[in-house]
N, C-alpha and C positions, 0 to 999 in steps of 0.2 A: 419474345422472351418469356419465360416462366418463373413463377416465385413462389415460394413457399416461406408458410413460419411456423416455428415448434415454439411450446409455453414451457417453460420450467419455472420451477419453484419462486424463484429470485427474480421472474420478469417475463419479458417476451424476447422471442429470436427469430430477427426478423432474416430475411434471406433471396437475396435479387441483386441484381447489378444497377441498381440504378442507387444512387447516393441516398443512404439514411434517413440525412436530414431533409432533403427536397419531399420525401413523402410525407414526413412526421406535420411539418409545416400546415398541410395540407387537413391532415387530421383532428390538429390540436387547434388549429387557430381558431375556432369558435369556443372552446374552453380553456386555453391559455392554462394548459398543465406544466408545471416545472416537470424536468427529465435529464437524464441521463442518457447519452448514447456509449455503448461500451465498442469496441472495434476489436472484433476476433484477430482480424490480421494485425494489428500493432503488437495484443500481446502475444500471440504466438511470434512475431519476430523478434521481440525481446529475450524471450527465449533461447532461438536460434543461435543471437548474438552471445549470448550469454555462452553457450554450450560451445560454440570459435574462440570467444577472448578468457576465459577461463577452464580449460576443459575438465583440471583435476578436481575442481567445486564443485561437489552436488548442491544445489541451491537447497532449501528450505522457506520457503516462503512464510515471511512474515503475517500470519493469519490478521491479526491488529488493525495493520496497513489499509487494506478493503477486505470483508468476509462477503462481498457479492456471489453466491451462489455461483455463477455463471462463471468466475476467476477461477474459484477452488476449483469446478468442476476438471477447467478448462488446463488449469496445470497441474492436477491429480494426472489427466491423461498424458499430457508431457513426462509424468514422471518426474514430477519435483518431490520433496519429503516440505513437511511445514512444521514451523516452528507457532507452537501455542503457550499463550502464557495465562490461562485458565481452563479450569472443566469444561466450559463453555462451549471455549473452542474448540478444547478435543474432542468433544461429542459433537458437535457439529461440521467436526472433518469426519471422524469416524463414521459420519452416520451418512457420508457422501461415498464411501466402502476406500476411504485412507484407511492403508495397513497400518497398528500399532509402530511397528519398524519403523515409518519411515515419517515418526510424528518425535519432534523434542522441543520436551517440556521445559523450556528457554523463562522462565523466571526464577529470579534465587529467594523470594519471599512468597511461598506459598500456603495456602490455608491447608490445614491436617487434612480437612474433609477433600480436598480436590487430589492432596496426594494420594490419597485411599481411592478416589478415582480411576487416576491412573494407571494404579497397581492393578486393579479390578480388572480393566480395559487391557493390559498387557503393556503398555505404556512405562518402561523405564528407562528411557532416556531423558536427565533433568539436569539442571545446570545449580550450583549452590557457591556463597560466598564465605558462608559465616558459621561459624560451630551452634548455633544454636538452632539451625536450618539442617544438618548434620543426624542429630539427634530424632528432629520430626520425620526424617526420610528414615533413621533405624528404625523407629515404634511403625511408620504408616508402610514404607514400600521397604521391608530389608534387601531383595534383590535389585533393586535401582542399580542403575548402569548412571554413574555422576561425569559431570561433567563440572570442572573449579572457573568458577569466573570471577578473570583477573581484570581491574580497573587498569586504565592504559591510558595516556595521554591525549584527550578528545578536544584540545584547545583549538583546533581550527574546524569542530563542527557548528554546525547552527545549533542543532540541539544535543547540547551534551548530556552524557549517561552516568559518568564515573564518580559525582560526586554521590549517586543514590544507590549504583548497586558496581559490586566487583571489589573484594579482596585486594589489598594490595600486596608487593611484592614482598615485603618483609615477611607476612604473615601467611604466605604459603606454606611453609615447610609445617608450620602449627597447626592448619588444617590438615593437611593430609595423615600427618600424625596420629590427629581428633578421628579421621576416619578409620585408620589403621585400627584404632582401641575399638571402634566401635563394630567393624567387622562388615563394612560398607567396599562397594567395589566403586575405584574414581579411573575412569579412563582417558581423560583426557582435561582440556582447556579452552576454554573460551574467552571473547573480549567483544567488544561493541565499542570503536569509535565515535559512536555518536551520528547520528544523522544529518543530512545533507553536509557530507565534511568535504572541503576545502583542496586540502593538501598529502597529494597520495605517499607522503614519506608515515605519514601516521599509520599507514596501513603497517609498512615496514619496521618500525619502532614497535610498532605493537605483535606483532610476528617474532620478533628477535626476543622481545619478553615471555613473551609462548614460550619459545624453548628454554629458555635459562629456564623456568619452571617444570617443564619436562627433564630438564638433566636433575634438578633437584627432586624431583619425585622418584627417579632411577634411583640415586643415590639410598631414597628410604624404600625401595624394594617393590615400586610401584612399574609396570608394563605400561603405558600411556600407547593410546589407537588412534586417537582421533582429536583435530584439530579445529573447533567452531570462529571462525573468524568474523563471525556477527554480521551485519549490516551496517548503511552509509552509502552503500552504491547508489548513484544519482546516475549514474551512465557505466559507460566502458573506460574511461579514461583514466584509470586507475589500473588498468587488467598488467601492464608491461611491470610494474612496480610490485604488484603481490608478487603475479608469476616470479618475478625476479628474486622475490625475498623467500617463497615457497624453494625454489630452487637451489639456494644459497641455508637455511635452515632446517629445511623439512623436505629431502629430494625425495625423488619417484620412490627411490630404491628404500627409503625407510619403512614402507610401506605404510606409513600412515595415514587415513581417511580424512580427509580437507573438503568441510562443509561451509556456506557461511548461511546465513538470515537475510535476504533481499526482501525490503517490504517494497518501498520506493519505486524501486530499479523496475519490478513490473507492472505497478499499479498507475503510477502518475500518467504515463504519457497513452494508454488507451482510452481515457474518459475523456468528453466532452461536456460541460454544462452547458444549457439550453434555459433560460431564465426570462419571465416576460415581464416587459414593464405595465407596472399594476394603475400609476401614478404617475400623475408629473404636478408640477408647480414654476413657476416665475417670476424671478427676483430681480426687481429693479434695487439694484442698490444704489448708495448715496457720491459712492466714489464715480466719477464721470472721467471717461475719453472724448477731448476735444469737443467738451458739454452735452454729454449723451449720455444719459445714465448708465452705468454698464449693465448687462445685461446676466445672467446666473441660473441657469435651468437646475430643477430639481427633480430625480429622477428616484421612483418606489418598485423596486423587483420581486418577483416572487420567493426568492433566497435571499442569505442573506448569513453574519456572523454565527446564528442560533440556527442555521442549518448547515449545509454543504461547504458554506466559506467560513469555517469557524477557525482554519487557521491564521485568517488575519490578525487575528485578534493577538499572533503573534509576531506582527510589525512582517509581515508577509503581503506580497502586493500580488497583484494580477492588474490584468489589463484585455477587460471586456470589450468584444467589437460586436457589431451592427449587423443583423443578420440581412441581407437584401442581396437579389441579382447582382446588381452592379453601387457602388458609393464613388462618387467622382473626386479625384483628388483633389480638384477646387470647390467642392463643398464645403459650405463654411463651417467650422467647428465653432462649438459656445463650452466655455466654461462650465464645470457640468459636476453636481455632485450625484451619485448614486445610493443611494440608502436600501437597504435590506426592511423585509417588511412588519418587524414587530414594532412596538408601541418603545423601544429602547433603544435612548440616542445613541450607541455605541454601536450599532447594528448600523454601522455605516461600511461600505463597500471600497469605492475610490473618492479621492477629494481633488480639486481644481481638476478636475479630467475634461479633457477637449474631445470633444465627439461630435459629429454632424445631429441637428437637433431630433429628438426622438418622438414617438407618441404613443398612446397609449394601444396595447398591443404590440408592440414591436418586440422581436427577440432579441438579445445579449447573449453571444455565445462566451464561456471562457475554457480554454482549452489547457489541459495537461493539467486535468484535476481532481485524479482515482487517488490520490494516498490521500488517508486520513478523513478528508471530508466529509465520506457517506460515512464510515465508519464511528465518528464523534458527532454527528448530527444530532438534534435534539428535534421535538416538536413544541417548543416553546410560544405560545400566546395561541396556539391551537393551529397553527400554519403546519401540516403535513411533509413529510419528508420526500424526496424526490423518488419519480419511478425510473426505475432503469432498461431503456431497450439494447439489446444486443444486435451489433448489426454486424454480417458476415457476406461476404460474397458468395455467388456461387462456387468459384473456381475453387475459394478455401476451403467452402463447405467441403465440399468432393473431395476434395485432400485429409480434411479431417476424418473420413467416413472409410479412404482409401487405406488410411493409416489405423485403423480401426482403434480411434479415441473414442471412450466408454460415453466422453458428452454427446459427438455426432451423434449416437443411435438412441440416446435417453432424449433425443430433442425430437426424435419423429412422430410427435404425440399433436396433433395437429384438432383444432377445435374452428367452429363456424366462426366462435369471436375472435378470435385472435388473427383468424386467416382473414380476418376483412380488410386488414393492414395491406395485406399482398396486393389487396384490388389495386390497390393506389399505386404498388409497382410497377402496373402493366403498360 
């Protein structure tokens, strides 16, 4: 078998057929490095799926979500457009060679200096709620191409949107008006249910208010193109109910462009966390089984809330397993707390967790953990942020390369250190 690996920007990319993490193992266990392993093949099939259960959606990918070099890359050559909601971002997609086209500037509170950015950049596709947001896009970008975003009912998401940004329905006809006076061109409408949402009738309730807002813009003399239906995708299971409400409000034949914002939908389930135990401890406590003190392990990781698992901190759970060949099902579990490794009691992980007893150096894998994590990490008490390996097989590699994706050929940059990874392939 033969292996190779290319370096980009954002990490390494590793490339064999033999499992990622069986070589990394191998590498890191004398320095016990936190990591990420990224899986080419996950996200490009999220993709795939994406492009069968919605086909009329051009995605836009939620830049926010993970800005891992090696994502952008990797759905720039897909062919997604991405949704940015600072300078930051646009220039850091732009500068990955994303066309201006197929970037939208998806925040409606933005700084004058970023909207003068964009203008700069070519960049005017922008989403806005409020007349006083109206105003800043006249004086900074007057050619903006807008987009009105409408608040819409996100009570069955986890994280809702609408009480911080989106218009409501009343006060549509008044914006558009505001724009009309101001001599601003608004093409269309968007909404964001809210993330990780619930219940896919929201989609459809918020679709159906799209359009009343479209016929009211007809009414004041407005063309309306395009349709942004935000993100919340957590999967496909929702695709029968857009399409259904797309079809039913907004058919083929209107010809209107139906985009939405996936951060989630591609981010979450390609990452794996790779976390080593730094620490332990042992708690006899007072409470006793059948006069045996119980027993209480306490376990110190190398992440933690002020890194990669900062979303707990939104009463969000995961459930870390035990990196080994083989754990027998009748190995005993203990009682087990997990704690993250800064000097802040909150920086706790799981609590009363049963797990087979650990030691120091062992790994904790947590699985389906690319949104958000890397991206709001911190390096808080001096503990560094995780490095990320991209791991790809051959057969995808070759298909990537067949398909002639800009990332395959940007990765054949091949160095002594990064190739010593491959030894460990062989």
């Amino acid at each position: 078998m033969t292996s190779s690996c290319g370096k980009s920007s954002s990490g390494t990319v590793l490339l064999g057929n033999s499992w990622f993490l069986s070589v990394t193992w191998k590498f890191l266990s004398h320095c016990f490095l936190l990591f990420f392993q990224m899986d080419f093949y996950t996200l490009i099939q999220m993709h795939l799926k994406w492009l069968s259960y919605l086909p009329r959606i051009k995605p836009f990918y939620a830049v926010k979500c993970n800005s891992t070099e090696t994502v952008l890359r990797t759905l720039n050559a897909l062919g997604t457009g991405f949704d940015c909601a600072s300078k930051g971002e646009i220039s850091q997609v732009l500068s990955l060679g994303v066309k201006p086209e197929n970037i939208i500037y998806a925040h409606t509170t933005k700084p004058q200096s970023h909207i003068k950015y964009a203008c700069a950049q070519g960049v005017n596709l922008m989403t806005f709620d409020d007349e006083e947001e109206l105003r800043k896009v006249s004086r900074c970008h007057p050619k903006a191409k807008l987009v009105l975003r409408i608040a819409v009912d996100d009570s069955s998401s986890f994280y809702r949107l609408s009480s911080k940004f989106g218009a409501g329905l009343n006060s549509t006809g008044r914006l558009l008006e505001c724009a009309a006076e101001l001599g601003l061109e608004v093409v269309g409408v968007s909404f964001h249910i809210g993330s990780k949402c619930t219940q896919s009738l929201a989609f459809r309730q918020a679709i159906a208010d799209a359009r009343s807002v479209f016929d009211t813009a007809k009414l004041l003399g407005f063309q309306f193109s395009l349709l942004d239906i935000g993100g919340g995708f957590s999967g496909i299971d929702f695709s029968e109910v857009i399409n259904g409400a797309l079809d039913e409000y907004f058919p083929f034949e209107s010809g209107v462009q139906v985009i939405a914002e996936p951060g989630w939908y591609y981010a979450e389930s390609p990452f794996t966390l790779a976390a080593n135990v730094i620490a332990k401890r042992l708690i006899m406590e007072d409470m006793r089984k059948e006069g045996v003190p119980e027993r209480l392990m306490m376990y110190y990781l190398n992440d933690g809330v002020y890194g990669s698992l900062n979303f707990l901190l939104r009463d969000v759970q995961v459930s870390p397993y035990l990196h080994r060949q083989a754990v027998e099902s009748s190995e005993k579990r203990y009682r087990s707390v997990i704690w993250g490794p800064t000097c802040d009691c909150i920086d706790k992980i799981v609590d009363n967790y049963l797990i087979p007893e650990l030691h120091v150096g062992d790994w904790l894998l947590i699985d389906n953990i690319g949104a958000y994590g890397i991206s709001m990490s911190t390096e808080f008490n001096g503990f560094k942020r995780s490095n990320i390996y991209s791991v790809v097989t051959n057969e995808t590699w070759h298909t990537l390369k067949l398909s002639h994706l800009s990332f395959a050929s940007s990765c054949e940059m091949y160095s002594p250190f990064h190739c010593m990874y491959s030894k460990l392939l062989l």
